[in-house]
C-alpha positions as CSV (number, residue, x, y, z in Angstrom):
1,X,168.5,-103.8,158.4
2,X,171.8,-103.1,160.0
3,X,173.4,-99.8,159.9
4,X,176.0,-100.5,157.9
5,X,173.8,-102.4,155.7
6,X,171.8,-99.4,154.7
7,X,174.7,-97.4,154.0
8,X,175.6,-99.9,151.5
9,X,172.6,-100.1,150.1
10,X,172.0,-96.3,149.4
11,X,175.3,-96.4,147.7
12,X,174.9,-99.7,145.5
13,X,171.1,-97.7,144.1
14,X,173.1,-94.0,144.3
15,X,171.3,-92.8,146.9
16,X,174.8,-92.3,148.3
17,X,177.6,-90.5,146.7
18,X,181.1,-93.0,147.4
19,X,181.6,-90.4,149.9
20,X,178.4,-91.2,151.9
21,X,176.8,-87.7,150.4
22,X,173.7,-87.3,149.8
23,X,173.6,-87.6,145.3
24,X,170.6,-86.0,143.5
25,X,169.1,-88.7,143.5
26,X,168.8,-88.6,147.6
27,X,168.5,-85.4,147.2
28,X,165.2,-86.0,145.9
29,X,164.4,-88.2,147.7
30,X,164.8,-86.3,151.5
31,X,162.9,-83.6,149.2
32,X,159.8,-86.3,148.7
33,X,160.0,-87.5,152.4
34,X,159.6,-83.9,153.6
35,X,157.1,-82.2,151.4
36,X,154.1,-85.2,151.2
37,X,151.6,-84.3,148.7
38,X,148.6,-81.6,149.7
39,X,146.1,-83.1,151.6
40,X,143.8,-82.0,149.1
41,X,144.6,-84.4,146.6
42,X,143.3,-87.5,146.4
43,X,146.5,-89.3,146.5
44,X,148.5,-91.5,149.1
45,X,151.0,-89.5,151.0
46,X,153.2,-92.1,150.0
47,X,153.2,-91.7,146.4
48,X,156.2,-90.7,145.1
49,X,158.1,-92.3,147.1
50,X,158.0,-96.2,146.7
51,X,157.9,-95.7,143.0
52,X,160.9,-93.5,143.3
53,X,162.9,-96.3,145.7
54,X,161.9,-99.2,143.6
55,X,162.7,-97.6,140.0
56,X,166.1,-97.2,141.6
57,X,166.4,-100.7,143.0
58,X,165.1,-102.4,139.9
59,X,168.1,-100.4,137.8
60,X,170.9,-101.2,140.5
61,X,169.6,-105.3,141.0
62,X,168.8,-107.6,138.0
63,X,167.9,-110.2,140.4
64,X,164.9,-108.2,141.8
65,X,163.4,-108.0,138.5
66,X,163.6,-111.8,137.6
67,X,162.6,-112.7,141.1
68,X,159.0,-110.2,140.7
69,X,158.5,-112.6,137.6
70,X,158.9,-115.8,139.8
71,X,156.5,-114.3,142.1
72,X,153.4,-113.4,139.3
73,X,154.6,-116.9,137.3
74,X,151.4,-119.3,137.9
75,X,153.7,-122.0,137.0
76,X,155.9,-121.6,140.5
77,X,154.3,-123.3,142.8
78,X,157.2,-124.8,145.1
79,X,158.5,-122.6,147.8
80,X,159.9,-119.5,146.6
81,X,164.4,-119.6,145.4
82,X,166.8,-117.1,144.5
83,X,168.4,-119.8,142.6
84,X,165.6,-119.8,140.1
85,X,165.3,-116.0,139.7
86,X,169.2,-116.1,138.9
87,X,168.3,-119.6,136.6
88,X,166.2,-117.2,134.6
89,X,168.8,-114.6,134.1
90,X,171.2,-117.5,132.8
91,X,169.0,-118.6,130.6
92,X,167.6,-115.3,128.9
93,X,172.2,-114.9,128.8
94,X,171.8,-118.1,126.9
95,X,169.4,-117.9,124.1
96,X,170.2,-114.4,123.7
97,X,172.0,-113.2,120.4
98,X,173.5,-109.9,121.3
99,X,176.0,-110.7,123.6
100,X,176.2,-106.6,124.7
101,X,172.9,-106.7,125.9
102,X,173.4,-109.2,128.5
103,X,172.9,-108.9,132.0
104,X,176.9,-109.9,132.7
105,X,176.1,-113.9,133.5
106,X,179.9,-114.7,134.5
107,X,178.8,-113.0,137.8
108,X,175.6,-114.4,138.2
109,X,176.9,-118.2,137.6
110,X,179.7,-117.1,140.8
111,X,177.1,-115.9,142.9
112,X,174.9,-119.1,141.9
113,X,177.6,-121.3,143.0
114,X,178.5,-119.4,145.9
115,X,175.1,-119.2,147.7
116,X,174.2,-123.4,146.9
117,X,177.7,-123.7,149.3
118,X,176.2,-121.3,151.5
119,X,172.4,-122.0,151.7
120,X,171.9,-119.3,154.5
121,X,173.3,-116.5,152.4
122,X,170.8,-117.5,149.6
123,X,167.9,-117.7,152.1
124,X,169.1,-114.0,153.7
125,X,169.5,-112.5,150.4
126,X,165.9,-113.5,149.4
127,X,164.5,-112.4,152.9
128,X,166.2,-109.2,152.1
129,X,164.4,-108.6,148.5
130,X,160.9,-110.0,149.7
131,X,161.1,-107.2,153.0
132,X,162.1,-104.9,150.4
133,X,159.3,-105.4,148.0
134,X,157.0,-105.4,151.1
135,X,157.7,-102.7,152.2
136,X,157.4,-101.0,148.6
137,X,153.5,-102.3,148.3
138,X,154.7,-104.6,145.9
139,X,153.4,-107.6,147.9
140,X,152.3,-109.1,151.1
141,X,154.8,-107.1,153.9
142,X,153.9,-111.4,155.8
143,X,154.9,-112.9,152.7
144,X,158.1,-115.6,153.8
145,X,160.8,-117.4,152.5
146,X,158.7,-120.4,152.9
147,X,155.4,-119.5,151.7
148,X,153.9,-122.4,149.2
149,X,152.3,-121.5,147.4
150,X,152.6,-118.3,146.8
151,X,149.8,-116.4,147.1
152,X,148.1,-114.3,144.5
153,X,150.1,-111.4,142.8
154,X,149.0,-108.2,143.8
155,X,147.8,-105.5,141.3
156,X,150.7,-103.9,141.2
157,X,153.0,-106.6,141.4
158,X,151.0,-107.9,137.8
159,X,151.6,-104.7,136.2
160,X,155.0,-104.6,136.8
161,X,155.4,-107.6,135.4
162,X,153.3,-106.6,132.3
163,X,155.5,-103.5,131.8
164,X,158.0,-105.3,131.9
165,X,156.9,-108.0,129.1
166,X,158.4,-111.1,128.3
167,X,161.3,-110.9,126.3
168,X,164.5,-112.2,127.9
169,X,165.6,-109.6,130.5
170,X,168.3,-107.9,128.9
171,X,170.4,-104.7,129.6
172,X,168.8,-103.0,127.1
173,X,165.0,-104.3,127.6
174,X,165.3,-103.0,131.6
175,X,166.5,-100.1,130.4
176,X,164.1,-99.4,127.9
177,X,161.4,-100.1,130.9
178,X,162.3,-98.0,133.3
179,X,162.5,-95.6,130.7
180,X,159.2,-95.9,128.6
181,X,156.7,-98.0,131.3
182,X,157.8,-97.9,134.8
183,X,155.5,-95.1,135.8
184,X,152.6,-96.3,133.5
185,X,153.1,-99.8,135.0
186,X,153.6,-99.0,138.6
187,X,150.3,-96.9,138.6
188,X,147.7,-99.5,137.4
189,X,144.3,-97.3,138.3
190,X,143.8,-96.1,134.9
191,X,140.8,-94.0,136.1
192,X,142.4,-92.1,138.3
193,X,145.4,-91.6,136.3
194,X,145.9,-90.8,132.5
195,X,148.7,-89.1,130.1
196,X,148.2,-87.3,126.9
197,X,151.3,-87.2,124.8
198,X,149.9,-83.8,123.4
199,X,150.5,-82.5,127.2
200,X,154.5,-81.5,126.5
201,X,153.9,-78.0,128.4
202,X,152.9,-80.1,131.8
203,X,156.0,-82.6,131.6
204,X,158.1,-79.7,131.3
205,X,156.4,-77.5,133.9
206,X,157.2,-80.9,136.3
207,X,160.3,-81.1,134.9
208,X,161.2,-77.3,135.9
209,X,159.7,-77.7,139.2
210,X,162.0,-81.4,140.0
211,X,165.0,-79.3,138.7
212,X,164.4,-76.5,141.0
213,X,163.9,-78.5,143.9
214,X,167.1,-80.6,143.6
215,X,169.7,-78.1,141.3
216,X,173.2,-78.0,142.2
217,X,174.3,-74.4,143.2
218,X,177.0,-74.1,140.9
219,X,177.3,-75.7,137.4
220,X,174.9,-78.3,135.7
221,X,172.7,-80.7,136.9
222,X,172.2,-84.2,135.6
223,X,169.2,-84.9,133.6
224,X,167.9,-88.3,134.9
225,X,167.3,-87.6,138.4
226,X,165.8,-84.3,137.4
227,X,163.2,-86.4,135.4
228,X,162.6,-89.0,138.1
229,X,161.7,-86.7,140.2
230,X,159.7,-85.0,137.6
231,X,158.1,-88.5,137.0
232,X,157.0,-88.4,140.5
233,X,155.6,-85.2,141.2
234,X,153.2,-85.8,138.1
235,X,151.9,-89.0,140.2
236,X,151.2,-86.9,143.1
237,X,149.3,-84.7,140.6
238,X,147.2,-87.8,139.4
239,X,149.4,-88.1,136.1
240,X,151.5,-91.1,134.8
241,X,154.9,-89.9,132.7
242,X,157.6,-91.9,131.8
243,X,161.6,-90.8,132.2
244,X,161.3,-90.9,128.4
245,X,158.6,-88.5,128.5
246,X,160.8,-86.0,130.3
247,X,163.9,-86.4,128.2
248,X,161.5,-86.2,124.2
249,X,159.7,-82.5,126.2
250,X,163.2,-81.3,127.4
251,X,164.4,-81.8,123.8
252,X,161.9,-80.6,122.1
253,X,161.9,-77.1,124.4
254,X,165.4,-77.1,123.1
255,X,164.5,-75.5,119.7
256,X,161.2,-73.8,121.0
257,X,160.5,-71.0,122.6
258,X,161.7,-72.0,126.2
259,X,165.4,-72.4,124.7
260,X,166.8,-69.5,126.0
261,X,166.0,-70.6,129.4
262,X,167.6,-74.2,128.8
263,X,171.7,-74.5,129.2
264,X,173.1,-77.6,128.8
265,X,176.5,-78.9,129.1
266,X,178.7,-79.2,125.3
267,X,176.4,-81.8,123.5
268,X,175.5,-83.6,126.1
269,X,171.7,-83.8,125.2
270,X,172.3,-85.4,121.9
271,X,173.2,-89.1,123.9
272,X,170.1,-89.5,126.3
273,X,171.9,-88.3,128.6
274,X,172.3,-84.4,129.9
275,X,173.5,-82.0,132.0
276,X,171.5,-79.2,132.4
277,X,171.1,-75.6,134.1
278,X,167.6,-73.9,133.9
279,X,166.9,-70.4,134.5
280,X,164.3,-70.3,137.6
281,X,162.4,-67.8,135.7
282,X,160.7,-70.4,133.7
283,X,158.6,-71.8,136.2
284,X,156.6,-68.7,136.7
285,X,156.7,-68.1,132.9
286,X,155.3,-71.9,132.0
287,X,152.3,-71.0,135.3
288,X,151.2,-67.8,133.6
289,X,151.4,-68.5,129.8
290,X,149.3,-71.6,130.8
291,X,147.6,-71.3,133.6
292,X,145.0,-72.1,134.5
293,X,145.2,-75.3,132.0
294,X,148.4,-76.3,134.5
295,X,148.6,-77.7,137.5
């Protein structure tokens, strides 16, 4: 990938700030690429990561997400097209009553139209998303353009897809995903990894750790980020929590004991979305009360 391509990239998924900063969510992510996981665990030293690249890339593209349903469909057999992972988009936009939870199709038909004019664009664009998901462990890194047929969906690749379900691919239903059963989805191996809903304490001692690692010197801190991370440094601890997860425990230690450690900005917690500013002291607090029951 060109330089300039990458840039563009880490700004379309906010890796970027518009002014080519680093955001929190790059933040995190140099934090991930420079602390891998203790040897001692039994875990890849890539986790973390890819899960952490791809949840933002499946938020920033719609087209990725229909496209890793073309790719576990047993009825696509011809050579893999962009055209027909935008053709299912149109047709969810379609058949779809609530028009605000559309992914916007007046863009999609443009960009339809545009790349049928320019058939190398189309073929560059899917080369782009295929290397992408390669890379990721999604599937095959030899997997081409022209394979046919396709060959077997990996593991992950079919829970993805599972997660994601089969309703028409809305705003909302992405959102809800990537919110509730990304994580759970993107870590199949159910015997190595498992989550108790009882186990609030450990989501927040995660969350406290992520928010730590990535805070903002002065001022508040936004919440999403914070819980990705968090997210991720439970996978590298064997555990899969959802975003979801992290925003019900961060609530819920709102009106509990932990409150007086938790500052967040004029209401914002009340929308699913937050700001937030956490008194370091916690984490040593959550260790001791709980230890050794924590991680």
């Amino acid at each position: 990938m060109k330089p300039a391509h990458t840039v563009q990239l880490g700004c379309w998924i906010a890796l970027l700030t518009a002014d080519l900063e680093l955001s929190d969510y790059g933040m995190a992510l140099r934090w991930m690429g420079e602390n891998p996981p203790p040897s001692s665990r039994n875990v890849p030293p890539q986790v973390g990561v890819s899960e952490f690249l791809l949840w933002l890339l499946i938020r920033a593209d719609s087209l990725l997400g229909a496209l890793m349903l073309e790719l576990a469909d047993p009825m696509v057999t011809d050579p893999l097209r962009l055209e027909s992972a935008i053709g299912r988009l149109l047709t969810a936009a379609a058949t779809t009553a609530d028009a605000n939870e559309l992914i916007p199709a007046p863009r999609l038909s443009e960009y339809l139209h545009m790349i049928r004019a320019e058939p190398n664009r189309a073929s560059e664009a899917l080369r782009a998303r295929l290397d992408i998901l390669g890379s990721l462990g999604v599937l095959p890194e030899e997997l081409t353009v022209d394979d046919a047929p396709l060959p077997e969906p990996t593991t992950k690749l079919r829970a993805l897809v599972a997660g994601m379900g089969q309703s028409p691919p809305t705003a909302d239903g992405l959102a809800t995903f990537l919110e509730r059963k990304y994580f759970t989805s993107a870590f199949p191996d159910s015997t190595r990894m498992g989550f108790s809903r009882g186990a609030s304490n450990r989501i927040l001692l995660w969350f406290v750790r992520a928010y730590l690692t990535i805070r903002r010197p002065l001022g508040f801190t936004p919440g999403r980020p914070v819980s990705l991370l968090a997210c991720c440094l439970a996978a590298r601890d064997g555990v899969a929590i959802e975003v979801g997860d992290t925003y019900d425990c961060v609530y819920e230690a709102a009106n509990s004991q932990w409150a007086e450690f938790l500052h967040f900005s004029g209401g914002s917690r009340f929308d699913r979305e937050f700001l937030i500013r956490i008194e370091p002291s916690l984490q040593s607090l959550l260790e001791s009360t709980f230890a050794p029951r924590l991680p």
